[in-house]
C-alpha positions as CSV (number, residue, x, y, z in Angstrom):
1,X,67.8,-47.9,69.3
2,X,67.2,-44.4,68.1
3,X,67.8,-40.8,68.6
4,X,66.1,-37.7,68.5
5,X,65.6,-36.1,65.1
6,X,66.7,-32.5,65.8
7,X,66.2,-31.4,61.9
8,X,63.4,-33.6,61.0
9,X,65.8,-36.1,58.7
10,X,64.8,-37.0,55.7
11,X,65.8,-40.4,54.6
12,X,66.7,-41.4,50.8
13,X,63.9,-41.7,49.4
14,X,64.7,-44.0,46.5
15,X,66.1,-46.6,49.8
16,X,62.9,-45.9,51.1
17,X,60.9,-47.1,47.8
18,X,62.9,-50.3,47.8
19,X,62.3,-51.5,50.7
20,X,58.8,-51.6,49.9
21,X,59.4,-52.8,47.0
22,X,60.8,-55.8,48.2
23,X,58.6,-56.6,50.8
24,X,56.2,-56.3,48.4
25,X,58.6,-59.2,46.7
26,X,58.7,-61.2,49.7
27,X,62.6,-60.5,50.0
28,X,63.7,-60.2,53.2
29,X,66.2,-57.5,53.5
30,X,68.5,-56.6,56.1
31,X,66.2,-54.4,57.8
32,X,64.0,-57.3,58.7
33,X,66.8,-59.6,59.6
34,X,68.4,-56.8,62.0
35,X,65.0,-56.4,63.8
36,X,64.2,-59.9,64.0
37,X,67.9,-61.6,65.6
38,X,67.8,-57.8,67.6
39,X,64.5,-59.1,69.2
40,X,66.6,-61.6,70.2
41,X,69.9,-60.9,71.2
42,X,69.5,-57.0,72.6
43,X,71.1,-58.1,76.1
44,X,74.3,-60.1,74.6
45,X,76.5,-57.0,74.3
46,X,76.4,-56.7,78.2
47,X,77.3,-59.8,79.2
48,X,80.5,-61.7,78.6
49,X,80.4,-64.8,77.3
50,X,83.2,-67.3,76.7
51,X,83.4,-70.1,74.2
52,X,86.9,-71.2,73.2
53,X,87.2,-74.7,75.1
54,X,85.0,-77.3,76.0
55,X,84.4,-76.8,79.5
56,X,82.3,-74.0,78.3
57,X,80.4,-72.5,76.7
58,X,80.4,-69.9,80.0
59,X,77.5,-68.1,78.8
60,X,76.7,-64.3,81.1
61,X,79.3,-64.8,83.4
62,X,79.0,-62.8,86.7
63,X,82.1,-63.9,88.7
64,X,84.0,-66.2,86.3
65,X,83.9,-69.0,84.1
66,X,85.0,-72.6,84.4
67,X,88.0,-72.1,84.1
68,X,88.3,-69.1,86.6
69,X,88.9,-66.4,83.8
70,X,87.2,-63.3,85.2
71,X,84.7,-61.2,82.4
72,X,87.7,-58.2,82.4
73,X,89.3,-61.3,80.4
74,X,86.8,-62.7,78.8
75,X,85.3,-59.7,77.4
76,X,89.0,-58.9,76.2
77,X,89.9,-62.1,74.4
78,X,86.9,-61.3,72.3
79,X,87.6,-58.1,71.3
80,X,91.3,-59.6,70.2
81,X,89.4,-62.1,68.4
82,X,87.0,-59.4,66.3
83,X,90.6,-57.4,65.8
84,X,92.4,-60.3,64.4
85,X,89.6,-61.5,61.9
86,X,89.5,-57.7,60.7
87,X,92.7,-57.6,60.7
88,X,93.4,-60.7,58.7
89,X,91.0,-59.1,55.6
90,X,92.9,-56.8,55.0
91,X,96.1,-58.6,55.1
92,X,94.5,-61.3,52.7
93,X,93.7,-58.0,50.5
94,X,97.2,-57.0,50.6
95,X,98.7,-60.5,49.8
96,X,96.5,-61.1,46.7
97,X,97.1,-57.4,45.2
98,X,101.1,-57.8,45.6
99,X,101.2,-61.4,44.1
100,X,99.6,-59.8,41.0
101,X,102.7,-56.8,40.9
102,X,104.6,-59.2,41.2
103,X,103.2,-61.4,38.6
104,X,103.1,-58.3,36.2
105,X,107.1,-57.7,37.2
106,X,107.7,-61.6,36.0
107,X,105.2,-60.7,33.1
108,X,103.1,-63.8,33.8
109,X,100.3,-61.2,34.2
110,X,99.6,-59.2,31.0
111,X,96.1,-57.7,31.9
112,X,97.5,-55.0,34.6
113,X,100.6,-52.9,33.4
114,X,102.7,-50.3,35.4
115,X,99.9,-46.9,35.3
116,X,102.3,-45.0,37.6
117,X,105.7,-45.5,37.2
118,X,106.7,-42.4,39.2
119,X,104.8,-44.0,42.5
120,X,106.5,-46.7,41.7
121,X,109.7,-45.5,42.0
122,X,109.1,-43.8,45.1
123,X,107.7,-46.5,46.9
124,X,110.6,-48.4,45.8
125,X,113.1,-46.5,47.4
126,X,110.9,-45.5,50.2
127,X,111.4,-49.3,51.2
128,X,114.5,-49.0,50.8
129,X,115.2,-50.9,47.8
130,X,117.8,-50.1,45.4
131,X,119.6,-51.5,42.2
132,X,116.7,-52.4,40.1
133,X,117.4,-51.1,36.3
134,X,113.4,-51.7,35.2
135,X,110.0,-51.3,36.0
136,X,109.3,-54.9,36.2
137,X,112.6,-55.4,38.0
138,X,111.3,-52.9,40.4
139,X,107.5,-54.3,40.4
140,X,108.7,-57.5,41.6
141,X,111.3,-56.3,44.2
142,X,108.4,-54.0,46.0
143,X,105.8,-57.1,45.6
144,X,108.8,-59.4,47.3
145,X,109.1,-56.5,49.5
146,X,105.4,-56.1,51.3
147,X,105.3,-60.4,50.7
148,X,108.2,-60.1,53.0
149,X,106.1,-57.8,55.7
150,X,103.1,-60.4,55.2
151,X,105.1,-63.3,56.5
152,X,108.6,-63.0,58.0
153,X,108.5,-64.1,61.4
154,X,111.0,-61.2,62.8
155,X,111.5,-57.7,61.6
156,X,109.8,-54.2,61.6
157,X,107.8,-54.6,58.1
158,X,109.5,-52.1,55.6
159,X,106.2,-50.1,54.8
160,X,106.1,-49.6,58.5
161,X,109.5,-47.9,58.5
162,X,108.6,-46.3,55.2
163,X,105.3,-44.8,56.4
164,X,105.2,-44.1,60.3
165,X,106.6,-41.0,61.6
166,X,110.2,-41.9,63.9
167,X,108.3,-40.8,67.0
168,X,105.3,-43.1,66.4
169,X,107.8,-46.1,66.0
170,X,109.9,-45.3,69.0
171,X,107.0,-45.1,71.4
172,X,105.6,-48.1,69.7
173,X,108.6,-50.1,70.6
174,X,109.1,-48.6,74.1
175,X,105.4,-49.8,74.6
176,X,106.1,-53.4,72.8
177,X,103.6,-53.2,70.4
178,X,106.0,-52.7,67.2
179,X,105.4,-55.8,65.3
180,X,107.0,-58.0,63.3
181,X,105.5,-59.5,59.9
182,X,101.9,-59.7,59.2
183,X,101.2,-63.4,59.1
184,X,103.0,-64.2,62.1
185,X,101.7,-61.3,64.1
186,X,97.7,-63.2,63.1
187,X,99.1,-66.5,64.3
188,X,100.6,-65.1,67.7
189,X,97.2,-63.0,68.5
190,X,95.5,-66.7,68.0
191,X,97.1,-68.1,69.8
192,X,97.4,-65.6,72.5
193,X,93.7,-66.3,73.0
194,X,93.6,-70.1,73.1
195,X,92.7,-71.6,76.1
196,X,95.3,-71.4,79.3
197,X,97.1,-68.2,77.1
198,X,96.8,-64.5,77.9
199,X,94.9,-63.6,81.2
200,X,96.1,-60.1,81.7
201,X,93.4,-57.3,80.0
202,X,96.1,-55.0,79.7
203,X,98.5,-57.0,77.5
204,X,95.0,-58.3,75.8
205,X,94.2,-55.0,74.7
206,X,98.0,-54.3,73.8
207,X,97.8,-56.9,71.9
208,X,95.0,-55.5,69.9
209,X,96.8,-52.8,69.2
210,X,99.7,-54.4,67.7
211,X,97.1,-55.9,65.3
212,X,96.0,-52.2,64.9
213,X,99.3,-51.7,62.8
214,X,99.5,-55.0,61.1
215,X,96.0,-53.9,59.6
216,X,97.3,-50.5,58.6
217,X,101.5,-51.6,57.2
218,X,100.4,-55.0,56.1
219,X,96.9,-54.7,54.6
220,X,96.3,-51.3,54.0
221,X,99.1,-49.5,52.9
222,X,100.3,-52.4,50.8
223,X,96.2,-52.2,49.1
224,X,96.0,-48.9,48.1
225,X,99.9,-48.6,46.9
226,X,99.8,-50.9,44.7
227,X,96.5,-50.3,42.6
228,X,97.9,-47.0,42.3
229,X,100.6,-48.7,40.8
230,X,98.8,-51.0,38.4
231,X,95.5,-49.2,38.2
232,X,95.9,-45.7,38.4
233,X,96.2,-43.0,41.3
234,X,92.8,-41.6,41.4
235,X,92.2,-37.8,40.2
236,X,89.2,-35.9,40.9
237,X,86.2,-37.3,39.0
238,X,82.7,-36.7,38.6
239,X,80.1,-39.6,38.3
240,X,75.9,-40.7,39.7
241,X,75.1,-42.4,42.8
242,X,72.5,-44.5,44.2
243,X,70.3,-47.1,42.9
244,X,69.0,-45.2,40.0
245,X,72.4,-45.6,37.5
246,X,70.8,-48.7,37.1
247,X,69.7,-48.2,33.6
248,X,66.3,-50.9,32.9
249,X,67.3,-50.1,29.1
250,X,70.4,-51.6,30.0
251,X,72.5,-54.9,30.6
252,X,73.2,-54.1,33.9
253,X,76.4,-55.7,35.8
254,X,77.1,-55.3,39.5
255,X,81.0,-55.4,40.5
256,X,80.8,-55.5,44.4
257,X,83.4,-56.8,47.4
258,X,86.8,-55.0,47.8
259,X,89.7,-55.6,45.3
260,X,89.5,-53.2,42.1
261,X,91.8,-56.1,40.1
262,X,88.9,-58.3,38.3
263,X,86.3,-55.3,38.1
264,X,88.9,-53.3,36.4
265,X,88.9,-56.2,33.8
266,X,85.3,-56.7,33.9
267,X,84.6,-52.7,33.2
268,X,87.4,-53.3,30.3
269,X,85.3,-56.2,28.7
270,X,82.4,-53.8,28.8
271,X,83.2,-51.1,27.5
272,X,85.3,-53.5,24.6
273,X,81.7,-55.0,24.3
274,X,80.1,-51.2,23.8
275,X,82.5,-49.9,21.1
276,X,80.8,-52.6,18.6
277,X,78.3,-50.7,17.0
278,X,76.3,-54.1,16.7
279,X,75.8,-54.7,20.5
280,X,72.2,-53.7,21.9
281,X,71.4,-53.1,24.6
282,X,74.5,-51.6,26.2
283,X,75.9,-53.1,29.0
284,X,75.7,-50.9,32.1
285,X,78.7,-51.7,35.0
286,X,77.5,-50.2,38.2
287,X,79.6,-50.5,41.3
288,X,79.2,-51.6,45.1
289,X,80.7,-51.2,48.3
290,X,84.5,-50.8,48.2
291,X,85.2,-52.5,44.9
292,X,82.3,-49.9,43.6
293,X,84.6,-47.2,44.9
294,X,87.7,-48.4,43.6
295,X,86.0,-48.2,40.0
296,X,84.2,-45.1,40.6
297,X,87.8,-43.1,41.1
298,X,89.7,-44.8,38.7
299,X,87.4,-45.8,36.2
300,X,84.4,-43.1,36.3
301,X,82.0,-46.0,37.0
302,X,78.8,-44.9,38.2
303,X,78.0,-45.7,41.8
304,X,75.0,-48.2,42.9
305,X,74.7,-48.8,46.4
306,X,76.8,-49.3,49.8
307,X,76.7,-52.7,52.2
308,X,72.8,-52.6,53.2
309,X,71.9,-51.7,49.5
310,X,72.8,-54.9,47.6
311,X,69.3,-56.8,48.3
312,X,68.0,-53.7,47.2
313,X,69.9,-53.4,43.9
314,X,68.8,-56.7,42.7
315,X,65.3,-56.5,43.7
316,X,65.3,-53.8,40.4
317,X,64.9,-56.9,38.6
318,X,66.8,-55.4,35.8
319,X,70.6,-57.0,37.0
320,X,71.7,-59.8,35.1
321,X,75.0,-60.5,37.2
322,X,76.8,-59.5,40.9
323,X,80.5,-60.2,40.5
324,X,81.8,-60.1,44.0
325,X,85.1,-61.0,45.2
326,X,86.0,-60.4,49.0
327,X,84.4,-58.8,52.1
328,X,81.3,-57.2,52.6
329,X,79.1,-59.6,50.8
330,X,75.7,-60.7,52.5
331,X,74.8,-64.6,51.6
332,X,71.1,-63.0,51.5
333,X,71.8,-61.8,47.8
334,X,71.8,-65.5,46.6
335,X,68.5,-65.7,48.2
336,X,66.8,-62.2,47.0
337,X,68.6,-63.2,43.4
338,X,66.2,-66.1,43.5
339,X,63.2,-64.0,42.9
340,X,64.5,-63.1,39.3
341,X,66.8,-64.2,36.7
342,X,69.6,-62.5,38.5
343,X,73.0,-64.4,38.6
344,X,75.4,-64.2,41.4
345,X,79.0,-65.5,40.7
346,X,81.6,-65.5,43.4
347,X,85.2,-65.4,42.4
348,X,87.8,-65.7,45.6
349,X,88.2,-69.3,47.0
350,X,87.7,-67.6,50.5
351,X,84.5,-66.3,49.7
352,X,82.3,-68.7,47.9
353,X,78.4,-68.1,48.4
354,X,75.8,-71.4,48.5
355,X,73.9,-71.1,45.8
356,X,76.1,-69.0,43.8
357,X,78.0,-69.5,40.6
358,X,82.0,-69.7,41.2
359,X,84.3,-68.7,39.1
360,X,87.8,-68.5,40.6
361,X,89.4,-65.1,39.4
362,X,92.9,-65.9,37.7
363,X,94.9,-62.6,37.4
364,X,96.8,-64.1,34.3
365,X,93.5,-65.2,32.4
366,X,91.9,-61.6,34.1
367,X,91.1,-60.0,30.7
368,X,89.6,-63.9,29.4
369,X,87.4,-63.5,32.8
370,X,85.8,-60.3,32.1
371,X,85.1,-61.0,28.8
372,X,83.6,-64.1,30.1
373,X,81.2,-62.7,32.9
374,X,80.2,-59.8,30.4
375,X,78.9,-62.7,27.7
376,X,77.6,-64.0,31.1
377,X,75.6,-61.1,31.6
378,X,74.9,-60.5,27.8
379,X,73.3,-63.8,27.7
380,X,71.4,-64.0,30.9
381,X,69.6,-60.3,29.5
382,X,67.3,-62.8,27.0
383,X,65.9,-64.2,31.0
384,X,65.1,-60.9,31.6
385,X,60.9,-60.9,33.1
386,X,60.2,-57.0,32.1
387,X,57.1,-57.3,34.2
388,X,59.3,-56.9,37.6
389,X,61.7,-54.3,36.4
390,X,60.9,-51.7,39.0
391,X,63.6,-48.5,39.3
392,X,62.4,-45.5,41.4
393,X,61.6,-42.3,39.4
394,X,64.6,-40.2,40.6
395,X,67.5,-38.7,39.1
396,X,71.1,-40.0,40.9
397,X,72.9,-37.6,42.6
398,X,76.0,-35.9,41.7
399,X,79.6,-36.7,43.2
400,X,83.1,-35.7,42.9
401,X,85.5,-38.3,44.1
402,X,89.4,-39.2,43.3
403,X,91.0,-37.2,46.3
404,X,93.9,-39.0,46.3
405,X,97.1,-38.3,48.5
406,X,98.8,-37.0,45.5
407,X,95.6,-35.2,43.7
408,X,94.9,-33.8,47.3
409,X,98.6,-32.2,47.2
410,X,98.3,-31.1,43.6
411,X,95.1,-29.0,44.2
412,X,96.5,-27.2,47.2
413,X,99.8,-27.0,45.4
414,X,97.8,-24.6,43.0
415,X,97.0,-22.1,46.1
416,X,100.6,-22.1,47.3
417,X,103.4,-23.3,44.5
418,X,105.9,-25.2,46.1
419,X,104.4,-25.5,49.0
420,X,101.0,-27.6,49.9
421,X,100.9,-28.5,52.8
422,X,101.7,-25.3,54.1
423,X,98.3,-24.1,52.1
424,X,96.4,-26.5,54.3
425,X,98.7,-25.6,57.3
426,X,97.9,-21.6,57.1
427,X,94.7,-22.4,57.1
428,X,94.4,-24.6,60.3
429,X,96.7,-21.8,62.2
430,X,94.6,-19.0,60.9
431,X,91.6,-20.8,61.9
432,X,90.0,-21.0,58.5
433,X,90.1,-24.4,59.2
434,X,89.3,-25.4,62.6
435,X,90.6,-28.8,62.4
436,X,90.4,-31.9,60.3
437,X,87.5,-35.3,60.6
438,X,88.1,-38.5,59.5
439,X,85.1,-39.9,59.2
440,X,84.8,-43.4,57.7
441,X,83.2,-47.0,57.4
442,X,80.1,-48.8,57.3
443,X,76.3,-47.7,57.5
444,X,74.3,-49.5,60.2
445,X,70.5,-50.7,60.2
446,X,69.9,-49.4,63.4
447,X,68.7,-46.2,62.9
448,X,66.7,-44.5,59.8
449,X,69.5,-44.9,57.0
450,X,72.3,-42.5,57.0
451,X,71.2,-40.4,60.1
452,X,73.7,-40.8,61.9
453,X,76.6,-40.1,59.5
454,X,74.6,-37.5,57.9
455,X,73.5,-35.3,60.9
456,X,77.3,-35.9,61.8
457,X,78.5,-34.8,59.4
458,X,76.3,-31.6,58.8
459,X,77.3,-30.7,62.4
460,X,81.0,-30.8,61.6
461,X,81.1,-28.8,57.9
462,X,79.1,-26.1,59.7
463,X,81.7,-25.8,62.2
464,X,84.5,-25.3,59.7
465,X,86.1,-28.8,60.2
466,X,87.0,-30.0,57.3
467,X,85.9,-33.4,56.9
468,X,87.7,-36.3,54.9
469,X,85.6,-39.4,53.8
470,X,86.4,-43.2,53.3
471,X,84.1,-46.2,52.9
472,X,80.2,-46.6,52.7
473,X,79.9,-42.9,55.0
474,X,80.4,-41.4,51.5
475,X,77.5,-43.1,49.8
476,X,75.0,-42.1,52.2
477,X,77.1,-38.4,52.0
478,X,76.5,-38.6,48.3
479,X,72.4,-39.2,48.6
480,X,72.2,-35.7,50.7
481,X,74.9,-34.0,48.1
482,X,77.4,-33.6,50.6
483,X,79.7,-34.8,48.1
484,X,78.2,-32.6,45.1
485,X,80.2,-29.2,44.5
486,X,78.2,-26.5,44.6
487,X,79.7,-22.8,44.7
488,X,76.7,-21.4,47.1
489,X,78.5,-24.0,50.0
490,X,74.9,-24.7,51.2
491,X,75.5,-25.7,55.5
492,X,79.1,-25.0,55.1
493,X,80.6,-22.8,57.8
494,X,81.8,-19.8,56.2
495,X,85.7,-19.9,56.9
496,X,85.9,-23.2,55.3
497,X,83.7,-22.6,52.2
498,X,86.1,-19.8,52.0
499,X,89.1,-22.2,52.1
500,X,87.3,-24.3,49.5
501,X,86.5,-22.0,46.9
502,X,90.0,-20.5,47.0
503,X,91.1,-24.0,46.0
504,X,88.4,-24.9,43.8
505,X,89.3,-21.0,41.7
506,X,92.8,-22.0,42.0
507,X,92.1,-25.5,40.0
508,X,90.0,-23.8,37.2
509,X,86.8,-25.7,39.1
510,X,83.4,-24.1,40.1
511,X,83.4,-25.5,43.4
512,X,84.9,-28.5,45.9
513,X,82.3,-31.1,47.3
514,X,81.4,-30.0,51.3
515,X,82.9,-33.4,52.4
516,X,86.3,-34.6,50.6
517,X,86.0,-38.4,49.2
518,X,89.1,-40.0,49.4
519,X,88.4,-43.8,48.6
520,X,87.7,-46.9,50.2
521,X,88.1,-48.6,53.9
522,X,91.9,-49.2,52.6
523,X,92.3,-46.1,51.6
524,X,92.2,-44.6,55.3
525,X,96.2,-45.3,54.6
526,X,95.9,-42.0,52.8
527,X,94.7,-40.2,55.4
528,X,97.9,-41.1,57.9
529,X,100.1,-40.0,54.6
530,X,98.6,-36.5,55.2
531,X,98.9,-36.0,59.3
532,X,101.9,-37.0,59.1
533,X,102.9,-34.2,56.3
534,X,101.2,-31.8,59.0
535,X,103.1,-32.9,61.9
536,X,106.0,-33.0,60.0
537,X,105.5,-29.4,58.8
538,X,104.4,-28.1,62.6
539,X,107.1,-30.2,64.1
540,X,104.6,-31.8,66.3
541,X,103.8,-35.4,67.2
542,X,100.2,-36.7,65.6
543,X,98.3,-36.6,69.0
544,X,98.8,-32.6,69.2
545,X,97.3,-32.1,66.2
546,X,93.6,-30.5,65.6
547,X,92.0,-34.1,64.2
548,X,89.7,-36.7,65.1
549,X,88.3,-39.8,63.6
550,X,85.0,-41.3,63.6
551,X,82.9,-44.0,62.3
552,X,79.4,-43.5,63.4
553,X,77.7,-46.9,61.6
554,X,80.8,-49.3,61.6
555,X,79.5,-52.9,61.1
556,X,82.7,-55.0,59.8
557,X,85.5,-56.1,62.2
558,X,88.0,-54.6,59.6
559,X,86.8,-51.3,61.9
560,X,88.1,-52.5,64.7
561,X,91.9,-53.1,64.0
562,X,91.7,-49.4,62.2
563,X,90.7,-48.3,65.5
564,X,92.8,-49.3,67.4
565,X,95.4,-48.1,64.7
566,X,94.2,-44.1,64.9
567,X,94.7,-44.3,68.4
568,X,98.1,-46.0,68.7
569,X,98.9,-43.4,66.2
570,X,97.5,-40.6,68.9
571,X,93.9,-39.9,67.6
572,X,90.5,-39.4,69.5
573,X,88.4,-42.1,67.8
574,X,84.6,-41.4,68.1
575,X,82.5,-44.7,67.5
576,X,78.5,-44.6,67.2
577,X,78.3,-48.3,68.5
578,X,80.6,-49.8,71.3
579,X,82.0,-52.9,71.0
580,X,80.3,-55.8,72.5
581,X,82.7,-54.7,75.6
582,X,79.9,-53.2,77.6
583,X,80.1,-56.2,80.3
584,X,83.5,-55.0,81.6
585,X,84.2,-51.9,83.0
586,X,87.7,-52.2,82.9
587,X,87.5,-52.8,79.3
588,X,85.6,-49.9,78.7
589,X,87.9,-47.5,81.2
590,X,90.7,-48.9,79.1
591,X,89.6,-48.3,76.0
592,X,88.8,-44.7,76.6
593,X,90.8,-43.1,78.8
594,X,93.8,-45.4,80.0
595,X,95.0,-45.9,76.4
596,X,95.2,-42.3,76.4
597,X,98.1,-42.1,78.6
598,X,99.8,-44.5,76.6
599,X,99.5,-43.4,72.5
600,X,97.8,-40.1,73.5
601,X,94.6,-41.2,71.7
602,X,91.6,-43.2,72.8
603,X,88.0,-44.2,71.8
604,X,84.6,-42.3,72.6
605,X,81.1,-44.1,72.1
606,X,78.7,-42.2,71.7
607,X,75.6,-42.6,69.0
608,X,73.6,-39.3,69.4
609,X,75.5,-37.6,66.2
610,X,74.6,-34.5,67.6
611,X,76.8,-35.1,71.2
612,X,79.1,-36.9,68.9
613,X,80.1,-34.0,66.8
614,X,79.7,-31.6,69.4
615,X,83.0,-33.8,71.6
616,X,84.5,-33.8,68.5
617,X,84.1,-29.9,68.6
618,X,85.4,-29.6,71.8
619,X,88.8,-32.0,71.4
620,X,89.9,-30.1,68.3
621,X,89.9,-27.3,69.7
622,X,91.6,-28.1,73.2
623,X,94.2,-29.5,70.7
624,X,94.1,-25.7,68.9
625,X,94.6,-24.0,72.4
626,X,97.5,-26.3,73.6
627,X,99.4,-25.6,70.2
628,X,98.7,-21.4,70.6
629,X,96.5,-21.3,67.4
């Protein structure tokens, strides 16, 4: 599946060098995998096939399957299914980081400590909580607090309330999709799908929507509020990307999955390790995937490699240990590990690898368990073969990340005291601005790697939409310096490098990055805390705003619940691959245009970057001309 290269792309050429490499190794990357079960399985997203009970499977139904469900149906109950496993990660992320506030509130957990007191106070009362005299008090109430949204069985969650606009949760209700707590609302879309349950598409897809918000208040928000709290809101940093920060002088230690809490520990072991004068080689903690980005804004740690990089990084030969935790994490590295003296080590009971060394992450021994994996790695550096230590001849590329709710505010803050928002406001009604991207996820094997979200995101800077990243988008971003300042603005339109320099003088910097980083896949919480500061300010409802989301190379079903989330909240929602929804045309009418008159956003498909960005184009500004701007 590939589209025409309008601008000749070039694609990363130290990605390009590895995957020679390690066909030269005999590994077997994704790339081969993808073309070989593709051979295979090209027809499957067009037809509708059913395998919940026994009567089945029903396997390309044309009429209906045993038990007379129709493929409107079947094709629906799947795409609940994909939208309650995605939804579920990030619920189990959310559950794990608050029973370690919590923990640190009881003080059972000593390794994390309250960074940000002041967030902590206003997520506190934002929940409506009140009477707490401490910090800890208030750490445990807030944990007890989003516990309580994981698993009561009746009740608005608090972080809802807390963080969705009034006119958001109103319509929500009127259209029965406001939801009760997050556990509850899993076991209910389950069972809505079991056999002899739901056989109306509508309610189906409603249903996925509901999951849509138990993603965002349950997984999401609760994520990325609470490693603020314990690890730091993120401020603008500077550090490398791609595979080259692997250093072959080095002791070099991959932390890869999605929660920042044990790779925080890990990169606090190593650098404990470093400040011994004694200690050679150094040992070199590179990050992956989201857990990589957590530790690249918080802790300044150098940036490896995104979701179809991680074969790639280890067939370097020069990594002694992957420490993984959740999400993201292809078995195949146990298998490309075998080729050196690599060690993988898994550390969540819900993700354990065959083949892998497990070692169950305990937040209250956290700071005994990095010290532990860095000795791991210190040790394992002696099994070193020198002879297949191969790292591409190419500098890493620069990249400013950190843009954090809060840090976001504060620069604009600079351009207009008192008030930022209106900063980004005048800019958007003067046109400066022409409206807003959210461009975020996965990157795919389909296509030459990064096209897509590259040549998207070229399109979109050049036509002054400002573009906000989350996710693996921003390492492929990062390899064609779309997120390195640089004061010339190069493929910038000229309204919005005008914006940025403004705030990049007004911040004492030489330049902002042509894309804005603003974390990883939970982090797209922080981009709802910022519409709804513009709608607030405008006095208009999300869906009227100038804005758009995308995510051109999505690969995990965590995408699909955050879908489904930006357009209950009133959001066109561009997509580079449809859902495997293609057998049902009522599905796909659904999807993107009936929802529409429901939520007042819906989803496009489209994987030509070129049309994609181009629709985009033309929604933000019919949304400009309804608003008189």
């Amino acid at each position: 599946m590939g589209m025409k290269n309008n601008n000749k792309f070039i694609v990363d050429p130290v990605t390009e060098e590895m995957r020679k490499r390690a066909r030269e190794l005999g590994i077997r990357t994704v790339w081969e995998r993808y073309k070989e079960n593709h051979a295979r399985s090209k027809d499957a997203p067009f037809q509708a096939t059913c395998m919940t009970c026994q009567q089945g499977p029903c396997v390309d139904v044309k009429r209906t399957g045993v038990c007379g469900m129709n493929k409107d149906i079947i094709v629906a109950k799947n795409l609940v299914s994909e939208t309650t496993i995605g939804a579920s990660a990030h619920v189990g992320h959310g559950r794990r980081i608050a029973n370690i506030l919590k923990g640190v509130g009881e003080g059972s957990v000593t390794a994390y400590s309250i960074k940000e007191p002041e967030k902590l106070d206003r997520v506190y009362s934002g929940l409506g909580l009140s009477g707490a005299k401490t910090n800890e008090e208030k750490a445990v109430e807030v944990a007890d607090a989003i516990l309580d949204d994981i698993s009561k069985l009746t009740g608005v969650p608090r972080m809802l309330v807390y963080r969705a606009l009034e006119e958001r949760r109103k319509l929500w209700e009127e259209k029965g999709i406001l939801i009760d707590g997050g556990c509850p609302e899993i076991m209910e879309a389950m069972n809505r799908i079991a056999m002899g349950m739901d056989a109306d598409m509508e309610n189906l897809l409603l249903g996925a929507c509901r999951l849509g918000l138990v993603d965002a208040y349950c997984g999401m928000y609760p994520a990325t509020t609470i490693q603020d709290i314990l690890l730091g809101v993120p401020k603008l940093i500077r550090i490398k990307t791609n595979l080259t920060v692997i250093n072959p002088e080095e002791i070099n230690v991959i932390v890869h999955g999605h929660i920042p809490a044990l790779p925080d520990a890990v990169v606090s072991a190593a650098e404990e390790y470093n400040a011994d004068p004694a200690n050679s080689p150094k040992v070199n903690v590179v990050g992956m995937c989201c857990t990589g980005m957590e530790v690249l804004m918080r802790r300044g740690v150098n940036y490896a490699g995104d979701i179809l990089q991680q074969e790639l990084a280890i067939a370097t030969g020069a990594i002694e240990l992957v420490v993984v935790d959740i999400q993201c994490t292809q078995p195949a590295i146990v298998e490309a590990a075998k080729h050196f003296h690599t060690k993988v080590v898994t550390t969540d009971p819900m993700s354990k690898i065959e083949g892998a060394v497990h070692i169950e992450f305990d937040p209250e021994r956290a700071d005994e368990i990095g010290r532990e994996l860095i000795k791991m790695a210190v040790d394992n550096y002696a099994n070193r073969d020198q002879t297949k230590v191969y790292v591409p001849d190419h500098e890493p590329h620069d990249m400013i990340g950190g843009f954090s709710t809060e840090q976001l505010l504060e620069a604009l803050d600079k351009v207009k005291p008192g008030d930022p928002v209106g900063a980004l406001v005048d800019n958007i009604k003067n046109g400066n601005i022409r409206g807003v991207a959210a461009v975020i996820g996965c990157v795919t094997p389909r296509d030459e790697y990064g096209f897509r979200t590259v040549e998207l995101l070229r399109e979109l800077i050049k036509n002054n939409i400002l573009v906000v990243l989350t996710g693996c988008v921003a390492t492929v971003a990062s390899y064609h310096d779309l997120l390195k300042p640089d004061p010339t603005y190069p493929g910038v339109g000229k309204t919005l490098a005008k914006v940025m320099d403004a705030i990049a003088k007004a911040n004492g910097l030489e330049a902002l990055p042509p894309c804005i980083f603003m974390g990883a896949c939970v982090d797209n919480s922080r981009i709802e805390e910022v519409l709804n500061a513009v709608a607030d300010y405008l006095k208009v409802r999300i869906d009227q705003l100038p804005v758009a989301g995308s995510a051109p190379e999505y690969i995990a079903e965590k995408a699909i619940p955050i879908g489904f989330w930006t357009v209950s909240l009133g959001i066109f929602t561009h997509l580079g691959d449809q859902p495997n929804v293609a057998a049902s045309e009522r599905v796909v009418k659904w999807l993107t245009d009936d929802v529409e008159r429901i939520f007042g956003g819906k989803f496009y498909v489209e994987a030509d970057p070129y049309k994609a960005a181009k629709k985009i184009i033309e929604v933000i500004e019919e949304k400009r001309r309804a608003l008189g701007i």
